[in-house]
C-alpha positions in Angstrom: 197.3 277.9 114.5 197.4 275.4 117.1 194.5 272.3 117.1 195.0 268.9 118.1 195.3 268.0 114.4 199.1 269.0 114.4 201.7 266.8 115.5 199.4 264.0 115.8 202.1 261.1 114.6 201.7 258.8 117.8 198.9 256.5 119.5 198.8 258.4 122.3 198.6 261.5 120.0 195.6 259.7 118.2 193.9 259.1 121.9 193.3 262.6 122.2 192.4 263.4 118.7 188.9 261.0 119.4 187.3 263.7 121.8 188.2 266.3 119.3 186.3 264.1 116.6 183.7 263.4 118.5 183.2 267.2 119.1 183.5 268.0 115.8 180.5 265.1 114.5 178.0 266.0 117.6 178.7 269.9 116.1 177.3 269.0 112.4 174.5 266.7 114.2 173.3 269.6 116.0 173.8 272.3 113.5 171.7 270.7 111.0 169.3 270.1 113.5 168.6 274.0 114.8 168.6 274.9 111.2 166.3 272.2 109.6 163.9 273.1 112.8 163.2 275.9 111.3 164.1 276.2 107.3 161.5 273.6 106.3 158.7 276.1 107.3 160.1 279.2 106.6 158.7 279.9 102.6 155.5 279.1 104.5 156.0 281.5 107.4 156.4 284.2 105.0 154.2 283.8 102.5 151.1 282.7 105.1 151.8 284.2 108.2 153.2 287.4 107.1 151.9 288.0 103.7 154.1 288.5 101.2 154.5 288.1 97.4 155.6 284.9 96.2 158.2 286.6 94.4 159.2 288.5 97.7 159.4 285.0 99.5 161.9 283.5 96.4 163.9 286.5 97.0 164.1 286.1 100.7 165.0 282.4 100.2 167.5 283.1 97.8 169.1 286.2 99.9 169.4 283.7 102.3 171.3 281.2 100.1 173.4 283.9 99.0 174.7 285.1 102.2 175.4 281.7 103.4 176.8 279.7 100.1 178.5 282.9 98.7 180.6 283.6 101.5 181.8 280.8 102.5 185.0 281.6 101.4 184.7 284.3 103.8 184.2 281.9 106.7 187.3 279.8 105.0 189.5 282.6 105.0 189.1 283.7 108.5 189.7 280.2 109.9 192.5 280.2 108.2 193.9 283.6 110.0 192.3 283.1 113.4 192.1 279.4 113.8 188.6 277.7 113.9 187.5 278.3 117.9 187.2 282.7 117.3 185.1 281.8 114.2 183.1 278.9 115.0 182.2 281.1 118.1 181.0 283.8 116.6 178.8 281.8 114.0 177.6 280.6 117.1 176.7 284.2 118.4 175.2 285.3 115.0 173.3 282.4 114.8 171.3 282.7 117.9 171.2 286.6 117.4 169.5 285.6 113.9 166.8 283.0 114.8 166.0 284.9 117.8 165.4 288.4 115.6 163.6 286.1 112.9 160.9 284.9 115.9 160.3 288.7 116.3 160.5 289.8 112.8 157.4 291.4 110.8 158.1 293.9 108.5 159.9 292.5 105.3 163.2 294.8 106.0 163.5 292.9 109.4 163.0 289.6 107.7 166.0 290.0 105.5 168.0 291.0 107.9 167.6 288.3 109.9 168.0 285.6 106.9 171.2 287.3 106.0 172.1 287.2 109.3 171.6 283.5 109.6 173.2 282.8 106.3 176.7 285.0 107.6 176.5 282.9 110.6 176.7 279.4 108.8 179.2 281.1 106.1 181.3 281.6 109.6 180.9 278.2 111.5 180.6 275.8 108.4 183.9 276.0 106.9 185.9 276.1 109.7 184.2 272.8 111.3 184.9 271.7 107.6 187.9 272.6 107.4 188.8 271.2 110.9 187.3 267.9 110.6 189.3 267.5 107.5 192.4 268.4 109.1 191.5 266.2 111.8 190.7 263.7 109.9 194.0 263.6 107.8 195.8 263.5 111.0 194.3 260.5 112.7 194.5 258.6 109.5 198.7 259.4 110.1 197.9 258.1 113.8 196.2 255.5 113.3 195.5 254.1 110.1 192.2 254.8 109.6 191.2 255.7 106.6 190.1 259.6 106.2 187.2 258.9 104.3 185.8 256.9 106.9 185.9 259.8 109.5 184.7 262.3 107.3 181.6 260.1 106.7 180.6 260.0 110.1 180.5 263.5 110.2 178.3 263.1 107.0 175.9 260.9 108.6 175.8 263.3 111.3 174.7 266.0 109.4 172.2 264.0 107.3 170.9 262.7 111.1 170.6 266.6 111.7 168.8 267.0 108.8 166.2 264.6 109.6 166.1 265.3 113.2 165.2 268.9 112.3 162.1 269.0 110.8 160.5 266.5 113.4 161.8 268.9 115.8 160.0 271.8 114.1 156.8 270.1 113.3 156.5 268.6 116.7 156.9 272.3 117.9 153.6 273.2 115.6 152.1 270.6 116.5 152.0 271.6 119.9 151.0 275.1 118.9 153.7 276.9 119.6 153.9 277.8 116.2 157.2 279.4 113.4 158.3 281.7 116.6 158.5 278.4 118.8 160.3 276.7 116.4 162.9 279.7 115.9 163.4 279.5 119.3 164.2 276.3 119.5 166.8 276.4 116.9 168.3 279.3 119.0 168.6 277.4 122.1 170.1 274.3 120.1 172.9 277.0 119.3 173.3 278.3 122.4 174.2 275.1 123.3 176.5 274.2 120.1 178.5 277.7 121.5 178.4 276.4 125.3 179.9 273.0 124.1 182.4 274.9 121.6 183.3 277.5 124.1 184.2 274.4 126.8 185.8 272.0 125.0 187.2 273.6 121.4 190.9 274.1 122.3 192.5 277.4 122.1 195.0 278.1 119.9 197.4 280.9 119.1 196.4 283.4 116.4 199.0 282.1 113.5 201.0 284.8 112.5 200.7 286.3 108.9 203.5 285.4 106.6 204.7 288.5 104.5 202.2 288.5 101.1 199.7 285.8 102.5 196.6 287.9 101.8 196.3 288.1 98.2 198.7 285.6 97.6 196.6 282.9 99.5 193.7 283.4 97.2 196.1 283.4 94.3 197.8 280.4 94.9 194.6 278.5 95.8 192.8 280.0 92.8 195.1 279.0 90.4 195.7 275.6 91.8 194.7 273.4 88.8 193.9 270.1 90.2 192.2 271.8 92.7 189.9 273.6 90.8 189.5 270.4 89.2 187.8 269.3 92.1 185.8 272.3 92.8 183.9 271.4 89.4 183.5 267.9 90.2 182.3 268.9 93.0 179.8 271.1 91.1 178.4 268.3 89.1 177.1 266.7 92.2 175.8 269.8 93.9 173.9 270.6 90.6 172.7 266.9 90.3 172.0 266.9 94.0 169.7 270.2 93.9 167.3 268.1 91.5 165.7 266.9 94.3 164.2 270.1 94.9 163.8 270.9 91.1 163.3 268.0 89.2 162.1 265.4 91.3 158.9 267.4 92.6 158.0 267.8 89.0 158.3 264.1 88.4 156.3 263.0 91.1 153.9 265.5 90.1 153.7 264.2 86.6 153.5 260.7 88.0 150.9 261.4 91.2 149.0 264.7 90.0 150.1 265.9 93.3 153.4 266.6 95.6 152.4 264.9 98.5 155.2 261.9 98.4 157.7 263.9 98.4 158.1 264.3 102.1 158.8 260.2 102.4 161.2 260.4 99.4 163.0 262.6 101.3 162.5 260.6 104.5 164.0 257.8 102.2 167.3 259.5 101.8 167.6 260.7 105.2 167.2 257.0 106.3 169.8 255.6 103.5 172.8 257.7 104.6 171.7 257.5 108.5 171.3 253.9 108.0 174.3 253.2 105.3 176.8 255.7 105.4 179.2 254.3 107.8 179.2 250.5 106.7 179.6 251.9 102.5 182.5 254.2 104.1 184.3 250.9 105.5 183.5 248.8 102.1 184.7 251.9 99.8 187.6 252.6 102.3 189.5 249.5 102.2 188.7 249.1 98.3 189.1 252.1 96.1 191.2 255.1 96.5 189.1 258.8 97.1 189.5 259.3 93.3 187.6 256.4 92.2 184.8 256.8 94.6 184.4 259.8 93.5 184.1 258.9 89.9 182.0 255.7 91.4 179.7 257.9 92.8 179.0 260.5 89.9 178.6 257.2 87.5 175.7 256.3 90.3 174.6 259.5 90.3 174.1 259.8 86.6 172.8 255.9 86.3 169.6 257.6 89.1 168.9 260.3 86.3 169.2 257.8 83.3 166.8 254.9 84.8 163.8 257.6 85.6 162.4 257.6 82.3 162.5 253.9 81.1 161.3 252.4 84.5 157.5 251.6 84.6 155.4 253.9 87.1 155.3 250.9 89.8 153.1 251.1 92.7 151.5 254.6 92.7 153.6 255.8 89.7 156.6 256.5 92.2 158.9 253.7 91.4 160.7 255.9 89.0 161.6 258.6 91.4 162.4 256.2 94.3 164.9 255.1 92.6 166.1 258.2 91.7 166.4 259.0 95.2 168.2 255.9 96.1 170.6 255.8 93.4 171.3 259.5 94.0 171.9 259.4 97.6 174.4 255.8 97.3 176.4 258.8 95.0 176.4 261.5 97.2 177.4 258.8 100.0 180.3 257.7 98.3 181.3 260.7 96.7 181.4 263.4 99.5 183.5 262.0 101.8 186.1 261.4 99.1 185.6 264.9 98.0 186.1 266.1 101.3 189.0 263.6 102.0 190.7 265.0 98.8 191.0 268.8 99.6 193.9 268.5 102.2 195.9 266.6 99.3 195.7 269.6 96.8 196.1 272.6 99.1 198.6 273.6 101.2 197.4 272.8 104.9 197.7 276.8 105.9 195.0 277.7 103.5 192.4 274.7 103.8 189.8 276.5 105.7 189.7 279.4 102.4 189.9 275.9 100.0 187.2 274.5 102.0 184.9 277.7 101.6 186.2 278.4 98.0 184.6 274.8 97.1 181.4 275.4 98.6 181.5 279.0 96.7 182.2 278.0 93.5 179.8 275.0 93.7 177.4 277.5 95.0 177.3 279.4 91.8 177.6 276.2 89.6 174.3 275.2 91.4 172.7 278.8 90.4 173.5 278.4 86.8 172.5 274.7 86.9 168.9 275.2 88.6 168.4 278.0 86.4 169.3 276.3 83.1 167.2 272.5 84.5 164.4 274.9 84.8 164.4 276.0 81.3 163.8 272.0 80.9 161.2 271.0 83.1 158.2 271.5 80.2 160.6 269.3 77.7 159.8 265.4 77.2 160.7 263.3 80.0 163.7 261.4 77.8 164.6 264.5 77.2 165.0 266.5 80.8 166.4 263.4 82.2 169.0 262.2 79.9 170.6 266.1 80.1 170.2 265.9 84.1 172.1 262.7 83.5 175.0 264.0 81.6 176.0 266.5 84.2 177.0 264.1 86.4 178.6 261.1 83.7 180.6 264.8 82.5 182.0 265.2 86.3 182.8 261.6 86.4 185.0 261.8 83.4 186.7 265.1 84.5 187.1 263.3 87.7 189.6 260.7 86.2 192.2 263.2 85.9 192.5 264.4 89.7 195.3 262.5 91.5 194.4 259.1 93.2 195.5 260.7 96.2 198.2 261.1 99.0 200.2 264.5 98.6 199.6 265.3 95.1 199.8 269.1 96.3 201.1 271.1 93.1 204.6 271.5 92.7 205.9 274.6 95.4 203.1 274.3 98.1 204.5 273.5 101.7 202.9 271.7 104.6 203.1 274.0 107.7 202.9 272.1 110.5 
């Protein structure tokens, strides 16, 4: 597979890489903001416009988790075979083709289909823009110097942007009356131009031919690769921690308010924070601390967000508690996903990094099932109580954390670099 990641060794090598970069950020930008146009008002879609059970709408939502999430190793794998343009593409394809049959659907059978549809797409185009900005990123950090954590939180911020972006896009669009179909739509024709842009400007590479025994012995060798399984449940600490805000937090401002109406500007708050302080924390933490320790740094903050909700007073309107929650929790996930990110091409073996991209986001997917489902036993248990737990998942990562390598090429014993 041919990208302008390989070879990169030289300045002039590094000139064309920034293009490439650039491509790759605007891409998480404006895939976060076609979906979040239309995800934030889908449970209500469902359960208002077209009727259904509330159980019928959880199992729609979590259909559509499922087919994104689960397969991401999917996604990871292909990449890996094809190269990232043929499957970045056809995400592309199946993402328009989703939103576009979702605007239409009414019967619950069409529904699903078009959730699952939408959820392949993203289990297609996410991990191999993942897995390319991380190869990217490793390479201009050769050409250049700059750190990789820096690059990769860009792309983060670009995403969160996305993610912010999104929702005022769709509420703007109901606003204006054009209602969920408008807003579906919309998110379609953001994609059609995310595949126009792709289809211009991702450069074509060679299908990379398969190496006798890759198939099976891909997964095997990234499956049993200690350290980075390691990672992956690190990596599942935070994902569980992070899913609070959608668990956890809502029943604390509840508590707190009598009412969930804040939520929407504690989540505004996040969005802001990393929009706002991603880059400059990614140039403090990347001339500082090495990926490992940010990542431990950033569970530790992680866990001190959980630990400070019940022993703050309420503050103004009772919310104190859970702003700070939000703001400790998002400094984490700032410093600790880029790391995380920045870590995977150091344990895996540069052929297989779009299926140990996907295999992360997998494995951390079903972490995050088990987790929500076990926090949910514990949201009728004493404050103290729910919140210290919530707090020792990610203080537990932290300390698991400690025995990943620091960095560079700590690749296990055996692995090669193709290049």
């Amino acid at each position: 597979m041919t990208t302008y990641a390989e070879g990169a060794r030289t300045g002039r090598d590094s000139q064309g890489l920034k293009p490439y970069l650039r491509l790759l950020t605007a891409t998480q930008f404006a895939f976060n903001t076609g979906f979040y146009a239309v995800l934030p008002y889908l449970a209500a879609h469902l359960g208002d416009g077209l009727g259904m059970a509330g159980w019928l709408v959880g199992l729609v939502l979590g259909l559509r988790t499922f087919s994104q999430q689960g397969l991401f190793v999917v996604g990871g794998s292909l990449t890996d075979r094809y190269g990232p343009r043929p499957v970045v593409l056809s995400g592309c394809v199946l993402r328009v083709a989703g939103f576009c049959w979702l605007a239409q659907a009414g019967s619950t059978a069409t529904v699903i289909g078009a959730v699952l549809l939408i959820g392949f797409a993203a289990a297609l185009f996410s991990p191999a823009v993942e897995s390319e900005t991380a190869r990217t990123a490793v390479a201009y950090e050769k050409a250049t110097g700059t750190p990789r954590t820096r690059v990769l939180a860009v792309f983060s911020a670009a995403g969160q942007a996305g993610a912010f972006a999104g929702p005022l896009l769709g509420s703007l669009l109901l606003l204006l009356g054009g209602g969920f179909r408008a807003a579906c739509l919309a998110g379609a024709a953001v994609f059609v131009g995310v595949l126009a842009g792709h289809a211009r400007l991702m450069p074509r590479g060679p299908r990379r031919p398969r190496i006798r025994g890759e198939g099976a012995g891909s997964s095997r060798q990234v499956f049993a690769n200690r350290p980075f399984l390691v990672l992956c449940l690190v990596y599942s600490t935070y994902l569980v921690s992070y899913n609070q805000l959608y668990l956890a937090l809502p029943a604390e401002v509840e508590r707190a308010t009598g009412s969930q109406g804040a939520l929407g500007g504690l989540f505004t708050l996040s969005s802001l924070l990393v929009v706002g302080a991603q880059l400059p924390l990614a140039r403090w933490s990347a001339r500082r601390v090495t990926p490992r320790t940010a990542l431990v740094s950033g569970l530790a903050v992680v866990a001190a967000g959980f630990a400070v909700v019940p022993v703050l007073p309420g503050g103004p309107a009772g919310l104190l508690p859970g702003a700070v929650f939000v703001v400790l929790l998002t400094l984490g996930q700032m410093l600790l996903v880029p790391a995380a990110r920045g870590l995977v091409p150091d344990l895996v073996d540069d052929r297989r990094l779009g299926l140990a991209t996907g295999a992360m986001s997998s494995l951390s997917g079903v972490a995050v099932l088990g987790g929500s489902a076990a926090a949910g036993t514990l949201l009728g248990a004493p404050v103290p109580v729910l919140w210290t737990v919530l707090a020792a998942v990610p203080l537990a990562g932290a300390a698991i954390a400690l025995t990943l390598p620091t960095g560079g090429d700590a690749r296990e014993p055996g692995a090669t670099v193709a290049h």
